[in-house]
SEFITI-287080 format. One record per residue: residue in three letters; x, y, z of N, C-alpha, C in turn. Coordinates in pm, whole numbers, plus 50000, padded with zeros to 5 digits. Layout:
ALAXYZXYZXYZ/...
END
This chain:
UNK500854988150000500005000050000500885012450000/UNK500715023149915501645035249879500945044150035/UNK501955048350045501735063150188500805073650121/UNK500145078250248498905087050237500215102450156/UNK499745105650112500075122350088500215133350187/UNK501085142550235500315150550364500575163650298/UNK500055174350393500395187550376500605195750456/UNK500885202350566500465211650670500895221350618/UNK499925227550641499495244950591499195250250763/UNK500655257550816500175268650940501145255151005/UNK502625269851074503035261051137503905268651250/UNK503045272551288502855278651482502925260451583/UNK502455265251650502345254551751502295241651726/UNK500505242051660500105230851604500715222651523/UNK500815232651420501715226251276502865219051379/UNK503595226051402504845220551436504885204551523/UNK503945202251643503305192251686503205185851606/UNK502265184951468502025172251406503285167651328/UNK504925180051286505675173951262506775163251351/UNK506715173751425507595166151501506665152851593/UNK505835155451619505175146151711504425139851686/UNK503435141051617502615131551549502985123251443/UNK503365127951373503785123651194504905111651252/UNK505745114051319507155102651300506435090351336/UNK504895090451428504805073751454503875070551364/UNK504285078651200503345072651149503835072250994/UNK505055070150987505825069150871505775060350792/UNK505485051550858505155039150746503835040350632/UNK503075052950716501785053150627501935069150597/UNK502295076550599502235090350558503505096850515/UNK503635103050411504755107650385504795128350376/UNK505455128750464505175150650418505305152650289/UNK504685157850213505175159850085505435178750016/UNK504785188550121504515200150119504305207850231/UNK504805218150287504955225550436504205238450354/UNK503465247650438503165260150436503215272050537/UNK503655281350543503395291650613503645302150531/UNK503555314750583503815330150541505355330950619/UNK506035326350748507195327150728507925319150687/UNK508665324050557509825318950519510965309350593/UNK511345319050679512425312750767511805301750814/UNK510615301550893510495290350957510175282050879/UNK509665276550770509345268150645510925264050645/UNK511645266950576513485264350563513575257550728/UNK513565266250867513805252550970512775238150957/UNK511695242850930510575233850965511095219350885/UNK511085225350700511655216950637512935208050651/UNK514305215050747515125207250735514995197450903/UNK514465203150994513995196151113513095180151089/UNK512295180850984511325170350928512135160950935/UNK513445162650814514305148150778512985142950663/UNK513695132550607513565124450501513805133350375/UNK512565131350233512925138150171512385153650187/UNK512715160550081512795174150112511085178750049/UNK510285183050185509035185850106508795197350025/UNK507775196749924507645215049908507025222349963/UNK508035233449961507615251250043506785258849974/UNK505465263650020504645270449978504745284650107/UNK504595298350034503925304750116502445309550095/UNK501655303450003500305303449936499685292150007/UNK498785292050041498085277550086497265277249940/UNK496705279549845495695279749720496725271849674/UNK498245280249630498995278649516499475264149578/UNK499525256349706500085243449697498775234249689/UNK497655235149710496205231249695496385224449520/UNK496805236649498496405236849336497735227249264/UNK498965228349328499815221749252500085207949261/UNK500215204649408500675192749494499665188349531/UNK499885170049438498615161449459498125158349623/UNK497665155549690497585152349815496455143149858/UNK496855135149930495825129349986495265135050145/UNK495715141250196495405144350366496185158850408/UNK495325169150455495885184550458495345185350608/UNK496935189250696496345189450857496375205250843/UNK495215210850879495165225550886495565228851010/UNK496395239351038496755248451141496915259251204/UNK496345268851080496065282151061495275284951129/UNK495195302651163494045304451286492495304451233/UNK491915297851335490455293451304489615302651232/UNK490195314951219489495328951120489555322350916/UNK490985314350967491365309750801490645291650811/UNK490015283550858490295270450864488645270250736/UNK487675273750746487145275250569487445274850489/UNK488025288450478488975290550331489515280450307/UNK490485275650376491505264750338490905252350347/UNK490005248050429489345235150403488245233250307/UNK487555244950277487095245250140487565245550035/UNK488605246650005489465242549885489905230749861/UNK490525223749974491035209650026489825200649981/UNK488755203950004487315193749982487135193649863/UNK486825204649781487165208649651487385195349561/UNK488935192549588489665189349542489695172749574/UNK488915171149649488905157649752489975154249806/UNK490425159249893491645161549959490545159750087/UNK490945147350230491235148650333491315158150420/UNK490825160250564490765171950579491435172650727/UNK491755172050816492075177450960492305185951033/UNK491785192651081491195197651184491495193651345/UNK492345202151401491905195951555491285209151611/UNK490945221351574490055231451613488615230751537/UNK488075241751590486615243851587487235246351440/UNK485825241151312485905246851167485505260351112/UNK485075269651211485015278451199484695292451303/UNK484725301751316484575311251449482785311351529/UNK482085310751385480645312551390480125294951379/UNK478975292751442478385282351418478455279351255/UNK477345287251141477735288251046478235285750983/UNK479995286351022481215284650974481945272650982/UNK481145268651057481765251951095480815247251036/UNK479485242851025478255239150922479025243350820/UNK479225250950736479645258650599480745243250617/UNK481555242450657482965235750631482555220250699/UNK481675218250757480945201850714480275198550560/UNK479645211550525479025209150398479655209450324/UNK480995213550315481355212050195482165200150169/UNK482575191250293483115177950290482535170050241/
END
């Protein structure tokens, strides 16, 4: 069986958790294939901290949506952005994760069930 696809888009706290901490006990089935944030620098540590191969750096969450096939996108961005970005992800049938609320407003979390 080929490894799931990953992505993390937002990598404050969370993000960083699922690299370092989550993801390694699960290598046999998931491979990083794409990191995102708006800082640079930390994308370049994030990326070389990972190990294995070298994923791709986005500072667009759309523009890696759109390029890099994926099977599974752990969102980490603040819950103002987790729509946007998981509505695109669904889109696309892309996997979705979430460990926050899907959106600020009731609404917004309904909005981002429906579109799964």
């Amino acid at each position: 069986m080929s490894k799931w696809k990953l992505a993390v888009i937002g990598l404050g706290h969370m993000g960083k958790h699922m690299i370092h901490r989550l993801l390694p006990q699960f290598t046999d089935k998931i491979e990083l294939v794409a990191l995102c944030d708006n800082d640079e620098a930390s994308l370049r540590r994030e990326a070389e901290a990972a190990g294995g191969s070298a994923p791709a750096l986005y500072t667009d969450y759309r523009l890696l949506l759109e390029e890099i096939p994926l099977d599974l996108v752990y969102i980490a961005v603040p819950p103002s952005l987790h729509y946007n970005v998981a509505r695109i992800a669904f889109e696309k049938g892309i996997h979705v994760f979430l460990r926050e609320a899907a959106g600020q407003q009731p609404s917004g979390g309904e909005a981002t069930a429906g579109a799964g």
